[in-house]
DOLONU-528461 format. One record per residue: residue number from 0; x, y, z of N, C-alpha, C in turn. Coordinates in pm, whole numbers. Example, Ala and Ser with C-alpha at 12.3 -4.5 7.8 and 13.67 -1.06 7.14 Angstrom:
<gufis>
  num  n.east  n.north    n.up  ca.east  ca.north   ca.up  c.east  c.north    c.up
    0    1319     -569     780     1230      -450     780    1320     -330     780
    1    1285     -225     708     1367      -106     714    1290        3     787
</gufis>
This chain:
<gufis>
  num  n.east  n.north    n.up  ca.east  ca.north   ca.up  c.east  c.north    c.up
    0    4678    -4927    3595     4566     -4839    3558    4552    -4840    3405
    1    4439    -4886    3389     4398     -4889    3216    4420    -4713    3159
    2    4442    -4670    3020     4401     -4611    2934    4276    -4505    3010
    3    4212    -4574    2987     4040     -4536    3012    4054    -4447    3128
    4    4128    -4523    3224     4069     -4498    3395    4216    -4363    3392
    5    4288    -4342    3287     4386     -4243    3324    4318    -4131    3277
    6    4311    -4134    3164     4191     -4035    3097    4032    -3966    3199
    7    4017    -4053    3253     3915     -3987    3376    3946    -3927    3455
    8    4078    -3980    3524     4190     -3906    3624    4212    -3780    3591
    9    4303    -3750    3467     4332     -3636    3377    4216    -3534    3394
   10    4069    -3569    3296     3993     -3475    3332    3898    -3450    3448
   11    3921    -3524    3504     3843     -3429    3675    3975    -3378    3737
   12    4141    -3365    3721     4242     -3272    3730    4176    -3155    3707
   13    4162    -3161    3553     4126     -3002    3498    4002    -2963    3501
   14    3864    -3019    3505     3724     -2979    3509    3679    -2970    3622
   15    3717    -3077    3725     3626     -3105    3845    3567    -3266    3850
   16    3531    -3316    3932     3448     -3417    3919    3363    -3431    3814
   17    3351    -3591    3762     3242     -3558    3680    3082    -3628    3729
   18    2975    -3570    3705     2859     -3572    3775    2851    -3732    3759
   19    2746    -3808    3831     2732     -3928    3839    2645    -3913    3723
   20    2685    -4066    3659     2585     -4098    3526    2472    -4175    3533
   21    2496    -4225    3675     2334     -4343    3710    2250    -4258    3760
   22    2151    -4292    3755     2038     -4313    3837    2012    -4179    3967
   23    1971    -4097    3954     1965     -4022    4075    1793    -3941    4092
   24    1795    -3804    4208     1735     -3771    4206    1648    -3717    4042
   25    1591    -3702    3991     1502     -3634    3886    1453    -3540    3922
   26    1438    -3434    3802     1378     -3320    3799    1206    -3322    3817
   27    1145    -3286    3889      976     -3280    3911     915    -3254    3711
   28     859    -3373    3680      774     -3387    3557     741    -3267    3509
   29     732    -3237    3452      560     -3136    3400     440    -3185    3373
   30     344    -3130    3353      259     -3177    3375     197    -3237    3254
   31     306    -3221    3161      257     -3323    3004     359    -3414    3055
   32     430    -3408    3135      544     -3582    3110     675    -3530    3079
   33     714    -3439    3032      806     -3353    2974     905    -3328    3118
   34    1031    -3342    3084     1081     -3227    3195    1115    -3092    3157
   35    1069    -2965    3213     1096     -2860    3172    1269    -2789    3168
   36    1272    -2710    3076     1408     -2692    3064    1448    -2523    3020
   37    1466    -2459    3132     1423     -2329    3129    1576    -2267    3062
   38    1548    -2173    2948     1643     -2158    2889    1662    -1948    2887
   39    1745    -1946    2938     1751     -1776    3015    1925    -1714    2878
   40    1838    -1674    2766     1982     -1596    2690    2014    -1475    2832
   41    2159    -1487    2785     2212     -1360    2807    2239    -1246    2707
   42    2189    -1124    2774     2158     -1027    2732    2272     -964    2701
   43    2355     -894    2630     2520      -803    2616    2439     -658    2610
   44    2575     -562    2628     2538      -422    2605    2456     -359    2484
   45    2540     -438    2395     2473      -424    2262    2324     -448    2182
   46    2320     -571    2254     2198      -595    2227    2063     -496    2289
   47    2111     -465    2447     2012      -359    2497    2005     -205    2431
   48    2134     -187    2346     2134       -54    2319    2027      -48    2134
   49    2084     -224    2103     1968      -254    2000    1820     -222    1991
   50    1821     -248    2118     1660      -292    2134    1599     -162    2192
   51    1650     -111    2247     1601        22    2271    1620      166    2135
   52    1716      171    2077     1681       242    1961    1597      222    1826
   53    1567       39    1852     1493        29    1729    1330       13    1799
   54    1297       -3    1922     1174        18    2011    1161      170    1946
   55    1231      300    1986     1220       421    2006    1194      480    1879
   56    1216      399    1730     1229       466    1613    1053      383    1562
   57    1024      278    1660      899       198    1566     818      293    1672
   58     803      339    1789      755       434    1898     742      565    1822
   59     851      588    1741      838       780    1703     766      766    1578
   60     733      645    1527      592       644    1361     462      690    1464
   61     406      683    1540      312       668    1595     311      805    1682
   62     414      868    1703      451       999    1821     439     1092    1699
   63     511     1077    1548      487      1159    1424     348     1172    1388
   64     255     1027    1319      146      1049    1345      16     1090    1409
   65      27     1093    1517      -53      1179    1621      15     1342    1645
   66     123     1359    1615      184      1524    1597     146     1575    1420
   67     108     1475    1380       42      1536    1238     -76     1584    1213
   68    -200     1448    1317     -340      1450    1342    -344     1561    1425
   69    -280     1637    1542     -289      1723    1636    -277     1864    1564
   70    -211     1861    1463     -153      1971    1410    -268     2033    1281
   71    -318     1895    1216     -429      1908    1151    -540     1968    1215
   72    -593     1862    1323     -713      1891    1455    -683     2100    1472
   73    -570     2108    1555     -604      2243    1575    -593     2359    1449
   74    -529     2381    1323     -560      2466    1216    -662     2434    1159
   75    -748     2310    1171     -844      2258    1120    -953     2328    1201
   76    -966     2346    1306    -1096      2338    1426   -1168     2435    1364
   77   -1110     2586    1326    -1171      2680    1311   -1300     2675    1188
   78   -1273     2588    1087    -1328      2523     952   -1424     2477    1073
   79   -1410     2361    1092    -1471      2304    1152   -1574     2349    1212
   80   -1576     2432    1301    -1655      2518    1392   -1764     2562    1337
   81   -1693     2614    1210    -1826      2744    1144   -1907     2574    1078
   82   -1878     2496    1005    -1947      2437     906   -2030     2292     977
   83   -1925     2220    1079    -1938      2130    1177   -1951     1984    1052
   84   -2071     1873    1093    -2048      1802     986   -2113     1835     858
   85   -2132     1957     822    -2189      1965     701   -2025     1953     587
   86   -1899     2044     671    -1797      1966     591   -1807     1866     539
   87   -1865     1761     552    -1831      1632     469   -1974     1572     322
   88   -2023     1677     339    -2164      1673     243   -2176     1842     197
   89   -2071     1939     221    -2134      2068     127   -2086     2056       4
   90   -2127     2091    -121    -2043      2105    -262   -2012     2184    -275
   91   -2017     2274    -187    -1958      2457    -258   -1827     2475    -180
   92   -1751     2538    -234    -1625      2574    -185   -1619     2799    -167
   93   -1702     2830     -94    -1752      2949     -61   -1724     2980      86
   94   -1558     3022      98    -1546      3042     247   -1552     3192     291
   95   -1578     3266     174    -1619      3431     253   -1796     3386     320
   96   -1883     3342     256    -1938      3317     270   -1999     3171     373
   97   -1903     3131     415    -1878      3042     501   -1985     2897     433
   98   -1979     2836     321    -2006      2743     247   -1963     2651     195
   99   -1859     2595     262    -1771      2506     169   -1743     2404     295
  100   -1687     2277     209    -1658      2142     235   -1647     2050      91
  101   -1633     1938     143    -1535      1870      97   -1599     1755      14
  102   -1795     1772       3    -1869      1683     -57   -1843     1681    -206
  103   -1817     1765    -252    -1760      1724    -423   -1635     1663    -456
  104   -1549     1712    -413    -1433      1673    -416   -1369     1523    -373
  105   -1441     1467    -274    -1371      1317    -204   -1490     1228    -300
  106   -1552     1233    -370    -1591      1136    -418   -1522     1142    -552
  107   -1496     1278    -636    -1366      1258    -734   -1264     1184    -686
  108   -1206     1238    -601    -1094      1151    -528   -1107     1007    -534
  109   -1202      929    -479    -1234       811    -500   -1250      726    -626
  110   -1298      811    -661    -1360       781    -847   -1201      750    -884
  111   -1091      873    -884     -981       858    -990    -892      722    -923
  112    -903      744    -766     -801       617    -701    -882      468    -804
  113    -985      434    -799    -1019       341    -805   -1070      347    -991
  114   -1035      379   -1043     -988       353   -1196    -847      336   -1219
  115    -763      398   -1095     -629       356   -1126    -573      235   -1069
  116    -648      181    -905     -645        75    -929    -685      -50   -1050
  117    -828        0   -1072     -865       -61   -1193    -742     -149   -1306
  118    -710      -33   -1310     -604       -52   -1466    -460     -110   -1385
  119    -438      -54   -1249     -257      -118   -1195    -274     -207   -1193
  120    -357     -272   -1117     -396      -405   -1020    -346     -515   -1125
  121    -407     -529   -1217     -404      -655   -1308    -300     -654   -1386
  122    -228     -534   -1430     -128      -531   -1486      29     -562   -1398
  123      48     -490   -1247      119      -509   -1161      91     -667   -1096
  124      30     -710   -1083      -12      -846   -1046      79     -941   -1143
  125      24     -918   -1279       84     -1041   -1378     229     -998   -1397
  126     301     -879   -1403      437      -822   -1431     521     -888   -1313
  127     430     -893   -1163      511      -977   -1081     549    -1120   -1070
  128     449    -1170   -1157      427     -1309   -1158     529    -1341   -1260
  129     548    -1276   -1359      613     -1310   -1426     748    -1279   -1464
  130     764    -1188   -1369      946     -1159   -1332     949    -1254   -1242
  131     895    -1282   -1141      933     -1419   -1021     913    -1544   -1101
  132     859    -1569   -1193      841     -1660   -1190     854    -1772   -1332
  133     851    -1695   -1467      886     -1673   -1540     995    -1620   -1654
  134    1045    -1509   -1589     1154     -1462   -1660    1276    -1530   -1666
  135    1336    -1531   -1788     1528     -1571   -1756    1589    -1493   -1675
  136    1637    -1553   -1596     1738     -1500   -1506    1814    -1356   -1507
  137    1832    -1377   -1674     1949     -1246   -1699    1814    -1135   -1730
  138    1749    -1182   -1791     1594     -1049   -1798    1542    -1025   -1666
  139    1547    -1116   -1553     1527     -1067   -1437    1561     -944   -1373
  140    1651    -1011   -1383     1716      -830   -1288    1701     -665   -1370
  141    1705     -713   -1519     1693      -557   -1566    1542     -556   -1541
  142    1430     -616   -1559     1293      -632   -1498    1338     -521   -1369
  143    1366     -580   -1333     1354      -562   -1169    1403     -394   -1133
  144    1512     -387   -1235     1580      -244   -1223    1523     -139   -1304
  145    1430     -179   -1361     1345       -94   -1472    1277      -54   -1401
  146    1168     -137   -1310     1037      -128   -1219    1067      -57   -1139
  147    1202       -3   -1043     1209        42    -963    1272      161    -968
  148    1310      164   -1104     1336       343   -1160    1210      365   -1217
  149    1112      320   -1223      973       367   -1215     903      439   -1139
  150     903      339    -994      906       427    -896     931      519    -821
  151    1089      565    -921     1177       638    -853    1128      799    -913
  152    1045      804   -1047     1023       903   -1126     930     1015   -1034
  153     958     1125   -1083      832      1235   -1007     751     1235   -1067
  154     649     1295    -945      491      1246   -1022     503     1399   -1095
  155     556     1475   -1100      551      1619   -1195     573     1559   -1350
  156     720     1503   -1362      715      1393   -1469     594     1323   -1557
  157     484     1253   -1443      399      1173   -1467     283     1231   -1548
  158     312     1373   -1492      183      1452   -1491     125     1562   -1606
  159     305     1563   -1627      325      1628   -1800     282     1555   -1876
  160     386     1398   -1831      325      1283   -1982     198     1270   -2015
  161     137     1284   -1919      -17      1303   -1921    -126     1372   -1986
  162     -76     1513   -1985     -133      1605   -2033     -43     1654   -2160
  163      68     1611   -2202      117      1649   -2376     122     1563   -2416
  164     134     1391   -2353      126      1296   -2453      24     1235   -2461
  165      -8     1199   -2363     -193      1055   -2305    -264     1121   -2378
  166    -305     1290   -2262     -441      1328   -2287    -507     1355   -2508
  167    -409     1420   -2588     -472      1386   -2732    -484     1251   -2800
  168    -413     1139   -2724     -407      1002   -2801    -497      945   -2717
  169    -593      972   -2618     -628       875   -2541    -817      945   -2540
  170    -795     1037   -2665     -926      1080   -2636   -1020     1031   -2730
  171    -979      923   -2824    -1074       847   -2915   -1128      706   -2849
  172   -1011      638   -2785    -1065       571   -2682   -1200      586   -2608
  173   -1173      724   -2503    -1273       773   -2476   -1432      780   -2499
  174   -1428      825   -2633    -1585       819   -2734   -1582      683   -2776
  175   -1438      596   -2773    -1525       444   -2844   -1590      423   -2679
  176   -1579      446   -2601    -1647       333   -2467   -1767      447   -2424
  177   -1754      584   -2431    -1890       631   -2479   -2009      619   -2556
  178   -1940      571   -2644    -2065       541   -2766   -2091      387   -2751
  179   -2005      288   -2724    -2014       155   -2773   -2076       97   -2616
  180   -2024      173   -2471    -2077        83   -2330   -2170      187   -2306
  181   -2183      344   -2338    -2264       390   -2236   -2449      392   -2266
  182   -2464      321   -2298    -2566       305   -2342   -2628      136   -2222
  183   -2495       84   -2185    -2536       -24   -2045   -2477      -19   -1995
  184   -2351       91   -1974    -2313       189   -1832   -2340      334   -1869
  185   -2445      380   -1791    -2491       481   -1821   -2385      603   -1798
  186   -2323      589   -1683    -2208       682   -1593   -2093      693   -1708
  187   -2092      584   -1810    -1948       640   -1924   -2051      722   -2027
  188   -2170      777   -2049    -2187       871   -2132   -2137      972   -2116
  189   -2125     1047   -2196    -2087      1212   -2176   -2181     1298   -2254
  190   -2172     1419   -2218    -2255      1554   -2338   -2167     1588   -2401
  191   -2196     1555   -2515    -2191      1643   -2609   -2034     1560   -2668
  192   -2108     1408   -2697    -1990      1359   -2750   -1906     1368   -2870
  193   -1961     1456   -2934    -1889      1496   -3067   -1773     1608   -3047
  194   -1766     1664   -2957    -1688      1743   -2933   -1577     1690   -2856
  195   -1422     1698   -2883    -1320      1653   -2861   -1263     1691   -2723
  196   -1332     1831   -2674    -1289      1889   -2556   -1388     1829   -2430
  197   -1520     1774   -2484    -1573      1690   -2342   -1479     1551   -2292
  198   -1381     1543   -2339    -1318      1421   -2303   -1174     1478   -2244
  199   -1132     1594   -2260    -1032      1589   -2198   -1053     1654   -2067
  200    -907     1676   -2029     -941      1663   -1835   -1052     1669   -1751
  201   -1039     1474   -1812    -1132      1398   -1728   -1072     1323   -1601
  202   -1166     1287   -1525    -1124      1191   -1377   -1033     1041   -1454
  203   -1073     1010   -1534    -1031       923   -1666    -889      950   -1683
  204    -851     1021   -1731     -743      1024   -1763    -627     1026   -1701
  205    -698     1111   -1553     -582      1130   -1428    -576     1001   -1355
  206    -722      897   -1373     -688       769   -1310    -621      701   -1384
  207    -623      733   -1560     -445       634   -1652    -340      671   -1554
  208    -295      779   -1545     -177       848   -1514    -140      782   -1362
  209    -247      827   -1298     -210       755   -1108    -199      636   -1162
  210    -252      523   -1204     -220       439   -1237     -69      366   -1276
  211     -21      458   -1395      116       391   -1403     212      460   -1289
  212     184      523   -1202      270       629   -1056     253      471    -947
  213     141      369    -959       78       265    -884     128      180    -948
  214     154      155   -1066      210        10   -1105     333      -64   -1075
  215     440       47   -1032      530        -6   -1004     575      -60    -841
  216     475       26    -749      463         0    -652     418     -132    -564
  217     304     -172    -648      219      -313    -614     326     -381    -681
  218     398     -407    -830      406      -484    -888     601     -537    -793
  219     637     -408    -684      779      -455    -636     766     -518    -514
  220     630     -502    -469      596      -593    -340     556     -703    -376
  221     453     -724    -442      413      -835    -454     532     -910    -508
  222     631     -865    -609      720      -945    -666     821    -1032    -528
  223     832     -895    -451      935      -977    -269     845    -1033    -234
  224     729    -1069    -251      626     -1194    -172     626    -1323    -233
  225     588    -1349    -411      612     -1387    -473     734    -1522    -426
  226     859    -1445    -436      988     -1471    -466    1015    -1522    -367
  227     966    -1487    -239      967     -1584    -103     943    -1712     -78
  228     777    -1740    -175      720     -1879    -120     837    -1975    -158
  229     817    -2073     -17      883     -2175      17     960    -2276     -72
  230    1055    -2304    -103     1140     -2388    -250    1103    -2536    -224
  231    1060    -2553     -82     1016     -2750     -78     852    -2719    -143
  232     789    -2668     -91      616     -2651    -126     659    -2663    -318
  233     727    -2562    -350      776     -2550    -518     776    -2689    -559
  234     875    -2745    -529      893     -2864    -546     841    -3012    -513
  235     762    -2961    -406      663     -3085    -356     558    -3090    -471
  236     507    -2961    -504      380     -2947    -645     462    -3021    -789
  237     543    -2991    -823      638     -3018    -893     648    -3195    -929
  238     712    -3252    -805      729     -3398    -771     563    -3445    -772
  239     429    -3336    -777      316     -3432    -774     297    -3432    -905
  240     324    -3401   -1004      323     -3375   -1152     237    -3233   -1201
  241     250    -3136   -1101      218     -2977   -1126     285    -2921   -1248
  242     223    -2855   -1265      304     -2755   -1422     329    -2636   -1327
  243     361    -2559   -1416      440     -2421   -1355     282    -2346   -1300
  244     238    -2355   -1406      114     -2229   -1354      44    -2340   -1224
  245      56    -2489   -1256      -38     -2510   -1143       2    -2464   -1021
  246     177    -2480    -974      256     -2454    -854     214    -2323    -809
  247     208    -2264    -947      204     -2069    -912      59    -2067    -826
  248     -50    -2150    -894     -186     -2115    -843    -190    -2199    -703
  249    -169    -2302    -646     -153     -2381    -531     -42    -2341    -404
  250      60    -2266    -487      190     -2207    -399     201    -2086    -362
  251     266    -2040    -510      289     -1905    -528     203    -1788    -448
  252      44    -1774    -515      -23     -1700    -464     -98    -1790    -357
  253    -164    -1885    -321     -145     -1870    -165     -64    -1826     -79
  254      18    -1842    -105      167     -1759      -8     161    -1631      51
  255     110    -1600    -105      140     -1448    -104      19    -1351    -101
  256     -70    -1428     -88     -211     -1358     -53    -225    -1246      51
  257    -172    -1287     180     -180     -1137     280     -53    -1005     189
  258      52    -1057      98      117      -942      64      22     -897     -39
  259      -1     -952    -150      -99      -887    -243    -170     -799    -203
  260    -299     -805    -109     -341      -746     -54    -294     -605      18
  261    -197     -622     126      -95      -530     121     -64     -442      65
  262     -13     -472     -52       58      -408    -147     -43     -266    -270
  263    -187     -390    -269     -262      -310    -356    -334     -214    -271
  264    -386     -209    -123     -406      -117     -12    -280      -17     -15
  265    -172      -50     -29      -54        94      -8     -73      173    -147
  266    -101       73    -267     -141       138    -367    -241      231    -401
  267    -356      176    -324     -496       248    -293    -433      375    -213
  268    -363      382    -124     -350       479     -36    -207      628    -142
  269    -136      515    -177      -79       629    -274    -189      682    -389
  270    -260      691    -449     -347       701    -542    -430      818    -497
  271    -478      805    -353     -577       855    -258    -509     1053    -243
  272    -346     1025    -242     -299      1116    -192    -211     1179    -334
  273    -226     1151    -436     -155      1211    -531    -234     1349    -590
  274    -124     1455    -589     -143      1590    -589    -113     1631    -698
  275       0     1645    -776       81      1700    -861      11     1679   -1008
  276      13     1513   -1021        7      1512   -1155    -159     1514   -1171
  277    -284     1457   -1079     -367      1498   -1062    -391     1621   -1117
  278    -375     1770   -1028     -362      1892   -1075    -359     1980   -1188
  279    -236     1858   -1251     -195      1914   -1393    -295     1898   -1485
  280    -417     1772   -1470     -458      1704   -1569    -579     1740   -1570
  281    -655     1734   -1454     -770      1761   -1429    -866     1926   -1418
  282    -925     1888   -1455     -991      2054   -1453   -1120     2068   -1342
  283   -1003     2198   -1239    -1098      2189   -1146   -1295     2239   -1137
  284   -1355     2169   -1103    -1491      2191   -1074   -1532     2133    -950
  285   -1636     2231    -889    -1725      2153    -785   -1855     2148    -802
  286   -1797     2010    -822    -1969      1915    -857   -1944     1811    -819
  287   -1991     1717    -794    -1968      1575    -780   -1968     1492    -927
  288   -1874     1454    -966    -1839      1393   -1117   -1897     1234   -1126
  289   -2020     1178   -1184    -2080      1057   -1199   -2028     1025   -1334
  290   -1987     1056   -1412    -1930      1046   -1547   -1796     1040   -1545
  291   -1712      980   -1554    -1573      1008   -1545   -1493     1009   -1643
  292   -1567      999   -1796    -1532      1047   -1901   -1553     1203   -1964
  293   -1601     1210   -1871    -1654      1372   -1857   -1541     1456   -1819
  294   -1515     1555   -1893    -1401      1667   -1857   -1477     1751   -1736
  295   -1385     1778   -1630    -1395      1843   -1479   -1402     1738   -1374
  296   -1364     1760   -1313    -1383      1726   -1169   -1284     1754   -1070
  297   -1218     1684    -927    -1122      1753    -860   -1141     1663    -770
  298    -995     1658    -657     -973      1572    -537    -903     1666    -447
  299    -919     1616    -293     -901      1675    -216    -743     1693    -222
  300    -648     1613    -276     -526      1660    -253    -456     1731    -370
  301    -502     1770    -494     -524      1882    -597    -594     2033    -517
  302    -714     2032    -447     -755      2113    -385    -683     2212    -315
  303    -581     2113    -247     -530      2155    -154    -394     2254    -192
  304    -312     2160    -285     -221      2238    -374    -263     2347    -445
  305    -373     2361    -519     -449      2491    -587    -465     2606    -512
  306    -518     2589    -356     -591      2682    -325    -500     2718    -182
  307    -423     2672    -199     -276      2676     -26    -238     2792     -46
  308    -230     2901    -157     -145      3031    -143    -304     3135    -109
  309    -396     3071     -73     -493      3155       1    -485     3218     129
  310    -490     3409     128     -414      3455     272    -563     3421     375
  311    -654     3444     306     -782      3440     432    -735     3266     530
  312    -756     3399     686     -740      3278     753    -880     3120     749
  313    -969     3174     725    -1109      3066     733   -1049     2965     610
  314   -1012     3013     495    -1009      2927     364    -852     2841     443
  315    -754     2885     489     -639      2808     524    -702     2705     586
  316    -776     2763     662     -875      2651     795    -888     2551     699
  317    -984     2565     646    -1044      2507     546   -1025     2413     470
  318    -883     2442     454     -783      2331     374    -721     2244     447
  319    -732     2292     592     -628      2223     686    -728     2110     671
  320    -882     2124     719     -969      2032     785   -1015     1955     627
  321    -953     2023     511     -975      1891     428    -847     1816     418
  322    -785     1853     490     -630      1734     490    -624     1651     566
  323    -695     1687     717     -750      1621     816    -864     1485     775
  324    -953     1516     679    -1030      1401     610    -975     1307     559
  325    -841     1403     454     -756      1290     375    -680     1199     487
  326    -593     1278     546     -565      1151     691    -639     1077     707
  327    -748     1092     791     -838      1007     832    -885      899     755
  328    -902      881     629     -954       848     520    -819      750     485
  329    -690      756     448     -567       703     441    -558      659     549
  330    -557      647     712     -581       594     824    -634      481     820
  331    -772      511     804     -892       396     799    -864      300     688
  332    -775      345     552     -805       219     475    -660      127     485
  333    -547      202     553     -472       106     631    -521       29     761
  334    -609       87     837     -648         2     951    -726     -122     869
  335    -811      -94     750     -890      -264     729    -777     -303     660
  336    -701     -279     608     -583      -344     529    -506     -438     611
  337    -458     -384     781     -416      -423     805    -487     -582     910
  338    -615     -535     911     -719      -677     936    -704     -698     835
  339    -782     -727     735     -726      -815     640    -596     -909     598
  340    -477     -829     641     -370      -908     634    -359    -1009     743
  341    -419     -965     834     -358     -1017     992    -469    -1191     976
  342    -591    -1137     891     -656     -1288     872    -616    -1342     741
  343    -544    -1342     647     -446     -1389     556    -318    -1412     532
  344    -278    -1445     660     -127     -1396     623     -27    -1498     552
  345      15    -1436     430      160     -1490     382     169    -1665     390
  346     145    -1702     353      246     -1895     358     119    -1970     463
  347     -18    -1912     494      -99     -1938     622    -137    -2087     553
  348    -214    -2030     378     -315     -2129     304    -185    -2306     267
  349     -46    -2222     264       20     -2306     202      56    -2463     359
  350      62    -2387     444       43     -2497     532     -77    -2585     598
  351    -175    -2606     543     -255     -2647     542    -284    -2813     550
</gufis>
């Protein structure tokens, strides 16, 4: 007996026979030609006890949110009732008199989010680009640890700096883009521009402030999107004779296009809902503010903080069903956010 033929002996001792290697029955084709090859994991304890507590915790965002909307809906109804949809178009805030809603106020709101995007966006955009992509290594990380004790600050913090340091240094600014644009943007004039007090607590100033509360936010997502795209794509641009910025513009941000987006929508939505330093800065009025260099105006989530130690039950109403808007309103601009992402997503443009 050869070597070979003992060694075969040996293991069908210990395994069993071994299956024939020629020629036999075959498995039925598929119907591309393929034979199918059905592959069944096994499941352990662990894994089921996995999958069910992290099901039950992405299940209770959605069981919280609708116990928030429900909770709004019924302290809200009573508002509701007396005013119906004129809530969303009255300017007066007159609830003995049963007159009030929320038409002055959410278009301030809007106004200040979207000057503070204004000013984050482009600044958080390039700060990411250029810690991912740019920076030395060893400046990286304090980058990185700076930005995120940024975020870490209270907006009470934000809201002081605002109003003892911004608001007197930031009010010559002011009259230069009064005097020098509003004349072909009509909306940056103000009355009575000689006077130093039409410029302070303006919608202006509280959108500087939300602004840097927003910069650090866009600028730590986008930076984990950034920092992701693919190291062959890097290098494939690279090997075609790309420069850095070309890779960044062909790679980088294609990549990262559904996070950008992302990132500056969570920004929009923090902006939407800032209370504190808002409050501090702004001087409340109800009017609808077209000037936003103009001192007065107000947002629904300042409103809400101002006027919450009110005992009348109608005015509590009142406040509930303008918190109920702000939901709704923060709702809706994550729902297009999140179309938007879902038709851009991440690394989509780079495989192409």
């Amino acid at each position: 007996m050869s070597t070979i033929d003992a060694g075969v002996g040996l293991a069908e001792d210990l395994f069993g026979p071994t299956p024939p290697t020629g020629p036999g029955p075959a498995a039925a084709p598929a119907p591309g030609g393929d034979t199918p090859i059905k592959i069944i994991p096994g499941v352990s304890r662990g894994d089921r006890i996995f999958r069910v507590l992290f099901r039950s915790a992405g299940l209770s965002v959605f069981a919280i949110m609708g116990l928030i909307a429900l909770f709004l809906i019924i302290r809200g109804a009573q508002a509701l009732r007396i005013t119906g949809w004129s809530f969303l178009t009255e300017q007066r805030w007159q609830t003995e008199a049963a007159r009030f809603g929320v038409g002055a106020v959410l278009p301030d709101g809007i106004i200040i989010a979207v000057i503070a995007l204004l000013i984050a966006v482009p600044v958080a955009l390039s700060a990411a680009l250029w810690i991912s992509e740019y920076a030395p290594s060893g400046l990286r990380r304090t980058l990185i640890s700076l930005v995120d004790l940024m975020a870490a600050v209270p907006s009470i913090v934000y809201g002081l700096w605002g109003l003892v340091f911004l608001t007197p240094r930031i009010i010559g600014f002011e009259r230069w883009l009064s005097t020098h644009l509003g004349g072909v943007l009509p909306f940056l004039k103000v009355r009575n521009p000689e006077i130093a007090t039409s410029y302070t607590q303006s919608a202006f100033i509280a959108g500087v402030v939300v602004a840097l509360m927003i910069i650090p936010v866009v600028c730590s997502l986008s930076r984990e999107v950034f920092s992701q795209a693919p190291t062959g794509e890097r290098e494939g641009a690279y090997a075609l004779g790309s420069t850095r910025w070309g890779m960044v513009r062909t790679v980088v941000l294609p990549f990262g296009r559904g996070g950008m987006i992302g990132a500056v929508m969570l920004g929009f939505g923090r902006a939407m809902g800032e209370t504190i330093a808002v409050a501090l800065i702004i001087s409340p009025v109800f009017a609808v503010t077209s000037h936003p260099l103009q001192a007065g105006g107000n947002s629904i989530s300042s409103l809400i903080a101002l006027r919450y130690g009110e005992s009348d039950k109608v005015a509590l109403s009142a406040l509930m069903a303008a918190g109920l808007v702000l939901f709704a309103i923060t709702l809706l601009v994550n729902m297009v956010a999140s179309a938007i992402i879902s038709r851009s997503r991440s690394g989509a443009a780079t495989n192409e």
